[in-house]
C-alpha positions in Angstrom: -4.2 -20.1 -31.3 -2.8 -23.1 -29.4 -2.5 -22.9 -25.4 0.7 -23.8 -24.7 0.5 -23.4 -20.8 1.5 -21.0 -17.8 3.6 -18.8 -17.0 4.1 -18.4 -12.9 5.5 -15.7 -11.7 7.1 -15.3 -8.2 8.8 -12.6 -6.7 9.3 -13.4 -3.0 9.4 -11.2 0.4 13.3 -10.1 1.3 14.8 -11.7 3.5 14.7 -9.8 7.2 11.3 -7.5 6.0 9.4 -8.7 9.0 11.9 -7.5 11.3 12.1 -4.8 9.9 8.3 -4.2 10.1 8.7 -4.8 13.7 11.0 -2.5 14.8 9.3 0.7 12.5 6.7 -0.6 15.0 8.3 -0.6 18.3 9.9 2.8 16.9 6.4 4.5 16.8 6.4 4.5 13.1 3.0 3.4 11.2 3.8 1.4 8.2 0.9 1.6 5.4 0.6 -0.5 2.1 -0.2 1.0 -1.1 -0.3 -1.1 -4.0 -2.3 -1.8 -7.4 -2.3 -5.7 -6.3 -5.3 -7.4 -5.8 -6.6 -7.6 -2.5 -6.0 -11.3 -2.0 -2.5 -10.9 -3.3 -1.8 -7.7 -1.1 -3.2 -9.4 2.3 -1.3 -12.8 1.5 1.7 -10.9 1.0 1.3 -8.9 4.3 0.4 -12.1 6.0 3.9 -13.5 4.9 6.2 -10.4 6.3 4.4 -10.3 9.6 2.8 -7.7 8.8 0.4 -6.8 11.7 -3.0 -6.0 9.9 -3.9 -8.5 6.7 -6.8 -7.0 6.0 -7.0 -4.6 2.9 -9.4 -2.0 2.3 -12.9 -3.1 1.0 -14.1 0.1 -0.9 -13.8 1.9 -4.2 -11.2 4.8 -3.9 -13.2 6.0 -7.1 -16.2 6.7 -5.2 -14.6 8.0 -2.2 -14.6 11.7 -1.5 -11.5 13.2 -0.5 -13.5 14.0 2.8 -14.0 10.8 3.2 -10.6 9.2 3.0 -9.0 12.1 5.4 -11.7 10.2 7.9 -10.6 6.9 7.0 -7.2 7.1 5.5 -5.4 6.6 9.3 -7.3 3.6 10.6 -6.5 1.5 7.0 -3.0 -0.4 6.7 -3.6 -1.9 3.5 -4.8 -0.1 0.3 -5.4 -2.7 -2.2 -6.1 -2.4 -5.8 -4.9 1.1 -6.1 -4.7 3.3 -9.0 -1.6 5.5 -10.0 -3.4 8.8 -8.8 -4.8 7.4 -6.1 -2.0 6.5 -4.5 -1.3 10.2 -4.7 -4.7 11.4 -2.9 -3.7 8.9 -0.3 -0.2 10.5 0.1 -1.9 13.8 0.6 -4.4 12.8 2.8 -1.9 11.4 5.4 -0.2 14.4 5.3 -3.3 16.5 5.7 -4.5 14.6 8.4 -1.4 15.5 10.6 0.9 13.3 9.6 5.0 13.3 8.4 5.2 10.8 5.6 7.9 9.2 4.0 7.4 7.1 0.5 9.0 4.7 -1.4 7.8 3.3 -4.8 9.4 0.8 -7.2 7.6 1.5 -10.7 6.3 3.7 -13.1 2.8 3.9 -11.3 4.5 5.7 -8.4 5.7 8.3 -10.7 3.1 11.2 -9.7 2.9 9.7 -5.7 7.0 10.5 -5.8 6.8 13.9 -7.8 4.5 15.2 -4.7 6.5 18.1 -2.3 8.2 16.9 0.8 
């Protein structure tokens, strides 16, 4: 085998997202991040769009007991380094805890998160 070099990819913020962020915000509306990035990646990103909390969980969904994340699951704006079905438990866990949530996914690892009843 012969390196051959790199391969970046980019895919940048749209245009207008932090705005956007900001006024769900002034609406009352409580924007959370899901995503299978890595946490570095996920707070970077969140840093870029303004987004008002950088800082992405720190524990093992894994380990978590459901209990546990309807305790948590409110106070965290960033889940980082999420699994497919986890993403899912996170959906629910929102809504059990009270509140009216609205999701939107862009891949296959959403698929079970989107097929979850309104």
């Amino acid at each position: 085998m012969i390196f051959s070099g790199f391969i970046v990819l980019f895919d940048p913020p749209k245009a207008g997202i932090a705005d956007t962020i900001n006024q769900l915000h002034r609406l009352g509306i409580s924007l959370k991040v899901v995503t299978g990035d890595n946490k570095l990646v996920a707070a970077n990103v969140s840093q870029q769009v303004g987004f008002r909390t950088s800082n992405p969980n720190g524990f093992d969904l894994r380990s978590m007991s459901d209990e546990a994340l309807l305790k948590r699951v409110n106070d965290i704006s960033i889940f980082a380094e999420v699994e497919p079905n986890q993403k899912e438990r996170i959906i629910l866990a929102l809504k059990k805890s009270g509140n009216v949530v609205g999701y939107i996914g862009d891949g296959i690892n959403d698929a079970s998160a989107s097929m979850l009843p309104m």
